[in-house]
C-alpha positions as YAML, in Angstrom:
chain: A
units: angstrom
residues:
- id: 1
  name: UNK
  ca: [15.53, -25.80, 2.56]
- id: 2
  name: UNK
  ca: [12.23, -24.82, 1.32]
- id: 3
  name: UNK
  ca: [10.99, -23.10, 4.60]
- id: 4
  name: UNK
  ca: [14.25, -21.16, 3.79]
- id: 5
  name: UNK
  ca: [13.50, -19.67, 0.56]
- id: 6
  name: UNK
  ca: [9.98, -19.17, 1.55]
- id: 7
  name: UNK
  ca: [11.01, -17.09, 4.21]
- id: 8
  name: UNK
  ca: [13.16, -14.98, 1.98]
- id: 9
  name: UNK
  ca: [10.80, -14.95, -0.43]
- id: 10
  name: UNK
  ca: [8.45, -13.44, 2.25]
- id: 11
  name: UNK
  ca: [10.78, -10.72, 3.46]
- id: 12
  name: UNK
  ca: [12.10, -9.70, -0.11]
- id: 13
  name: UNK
  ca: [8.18, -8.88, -0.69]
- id: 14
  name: UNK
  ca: [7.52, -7.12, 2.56]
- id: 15
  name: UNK
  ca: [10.94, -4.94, 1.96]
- id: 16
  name: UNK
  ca: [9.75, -4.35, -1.82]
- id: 17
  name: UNK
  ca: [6.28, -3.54, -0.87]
- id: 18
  name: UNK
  ca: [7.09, -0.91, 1.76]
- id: 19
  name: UNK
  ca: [9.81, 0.92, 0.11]
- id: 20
  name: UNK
  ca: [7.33, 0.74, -3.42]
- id: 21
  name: UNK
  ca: [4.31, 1.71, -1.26]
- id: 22
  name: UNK
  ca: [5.84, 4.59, 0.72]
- id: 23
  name: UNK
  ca: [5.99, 6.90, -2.47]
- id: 24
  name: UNK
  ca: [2.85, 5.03, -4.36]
- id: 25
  name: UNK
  ca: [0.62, 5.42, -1.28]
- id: 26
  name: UNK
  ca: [1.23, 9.13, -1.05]
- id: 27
  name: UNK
  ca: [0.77, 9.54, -5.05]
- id: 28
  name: UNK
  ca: [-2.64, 7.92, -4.57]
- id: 29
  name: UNK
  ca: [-3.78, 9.93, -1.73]
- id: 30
  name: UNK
  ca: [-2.95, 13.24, -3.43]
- id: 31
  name: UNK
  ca: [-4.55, 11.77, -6.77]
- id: 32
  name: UNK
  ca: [-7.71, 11.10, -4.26]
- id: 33
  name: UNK
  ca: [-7.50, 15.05, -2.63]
- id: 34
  name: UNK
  ca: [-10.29, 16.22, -4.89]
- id: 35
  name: UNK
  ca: [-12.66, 13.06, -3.64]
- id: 36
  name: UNK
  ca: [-12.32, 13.22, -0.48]
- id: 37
  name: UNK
  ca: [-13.33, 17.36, -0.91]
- id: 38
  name: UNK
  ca: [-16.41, 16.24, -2.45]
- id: 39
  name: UNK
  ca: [-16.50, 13.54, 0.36]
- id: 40
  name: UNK
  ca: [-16.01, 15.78, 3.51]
- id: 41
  name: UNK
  ca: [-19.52, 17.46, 3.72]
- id: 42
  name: UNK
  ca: [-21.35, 14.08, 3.22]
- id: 43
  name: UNK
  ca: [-19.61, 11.82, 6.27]
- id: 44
  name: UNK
  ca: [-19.11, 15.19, 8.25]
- id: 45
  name: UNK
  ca: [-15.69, 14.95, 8.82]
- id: 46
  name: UNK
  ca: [-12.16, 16.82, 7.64]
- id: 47
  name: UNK
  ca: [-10.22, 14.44, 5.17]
- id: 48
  name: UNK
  ca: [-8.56, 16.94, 3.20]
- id: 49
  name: UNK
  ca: [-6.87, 20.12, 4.21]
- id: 50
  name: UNK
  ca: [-5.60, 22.58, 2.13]
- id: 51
  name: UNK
  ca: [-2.41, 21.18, 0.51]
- id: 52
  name: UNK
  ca: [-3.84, 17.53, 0.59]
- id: 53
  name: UNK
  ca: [-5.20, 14.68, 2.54]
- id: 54
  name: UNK
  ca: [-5.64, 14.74, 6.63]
- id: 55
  name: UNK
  ca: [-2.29, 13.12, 7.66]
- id: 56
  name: UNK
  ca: [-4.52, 9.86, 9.41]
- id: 57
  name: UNK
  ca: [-5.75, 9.29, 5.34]
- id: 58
  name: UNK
  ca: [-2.23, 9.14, 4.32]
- id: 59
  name: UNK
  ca: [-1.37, 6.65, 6.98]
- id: 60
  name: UNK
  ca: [-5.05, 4.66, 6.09]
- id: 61
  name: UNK
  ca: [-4.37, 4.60, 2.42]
- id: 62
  name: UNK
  ca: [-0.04, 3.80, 2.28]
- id: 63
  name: UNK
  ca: [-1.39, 0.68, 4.84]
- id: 64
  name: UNK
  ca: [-3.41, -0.40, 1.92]
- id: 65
  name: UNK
  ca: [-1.48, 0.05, -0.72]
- id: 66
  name: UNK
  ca: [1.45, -1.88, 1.83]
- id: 67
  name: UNK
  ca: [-0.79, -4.71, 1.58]
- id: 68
  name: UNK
  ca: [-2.07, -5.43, -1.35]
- id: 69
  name: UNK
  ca: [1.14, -5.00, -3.23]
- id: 70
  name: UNK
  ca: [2.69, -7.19, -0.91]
- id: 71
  name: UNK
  ca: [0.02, -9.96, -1.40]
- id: 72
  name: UNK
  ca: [0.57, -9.57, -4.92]
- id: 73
  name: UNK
  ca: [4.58, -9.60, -4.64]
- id: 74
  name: UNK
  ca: [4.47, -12.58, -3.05]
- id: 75
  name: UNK
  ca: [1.52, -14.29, -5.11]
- id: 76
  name: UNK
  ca: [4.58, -13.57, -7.91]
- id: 77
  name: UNK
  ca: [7.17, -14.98, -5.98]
- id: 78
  name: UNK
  ca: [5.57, -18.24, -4.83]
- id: 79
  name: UNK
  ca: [4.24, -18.99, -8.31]
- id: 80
  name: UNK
  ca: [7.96, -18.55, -9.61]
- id: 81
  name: UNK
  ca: [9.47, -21.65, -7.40]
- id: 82
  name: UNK
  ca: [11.08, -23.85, -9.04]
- id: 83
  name: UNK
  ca: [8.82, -27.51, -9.29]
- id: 84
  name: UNK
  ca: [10.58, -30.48, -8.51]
...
């Protein structure tokens, strides 16, 4: 029975963390547009176009986001079983 809720516990926070890190992800990266300008001329390489980040950086930085928030989700969950 525990695997069980540990499982669901595990899949509730992947499903949270991607639908929560599809819009947060993007947020960031266009928060991070004026950076990477500042950025592009020192590693030599485009990461922002004109209406935002290079569409690889978006991919790079909603991955990131994916994981940490679901490490965190499920840091929450697991701390929130019940003790017996």
């Amino acid at each position: 029975m525990k695997r069980y809720i540990s499982w669901t516990k595990t899949t509730l926070a992947l499903l949270v963390a991607i639908i929560v890190s599809l819009p947060a992800g993007w947020i960031i990266a266009m928060l991070l547009t004026p950076v990477l300008w500042r950025l592009e001329p020192v590693l030599k390489m485009e990461l922002a176009g004109h209406s935002g980040p290079a569409d690889w950086l978006l991919w790079v930085i909603w991955v990131i986001v994916a994981a940490v928030l679901f490490f965190v989700l499920r840091l929450v969950f697991s701390s929130t079983e019940p003790k017996r």
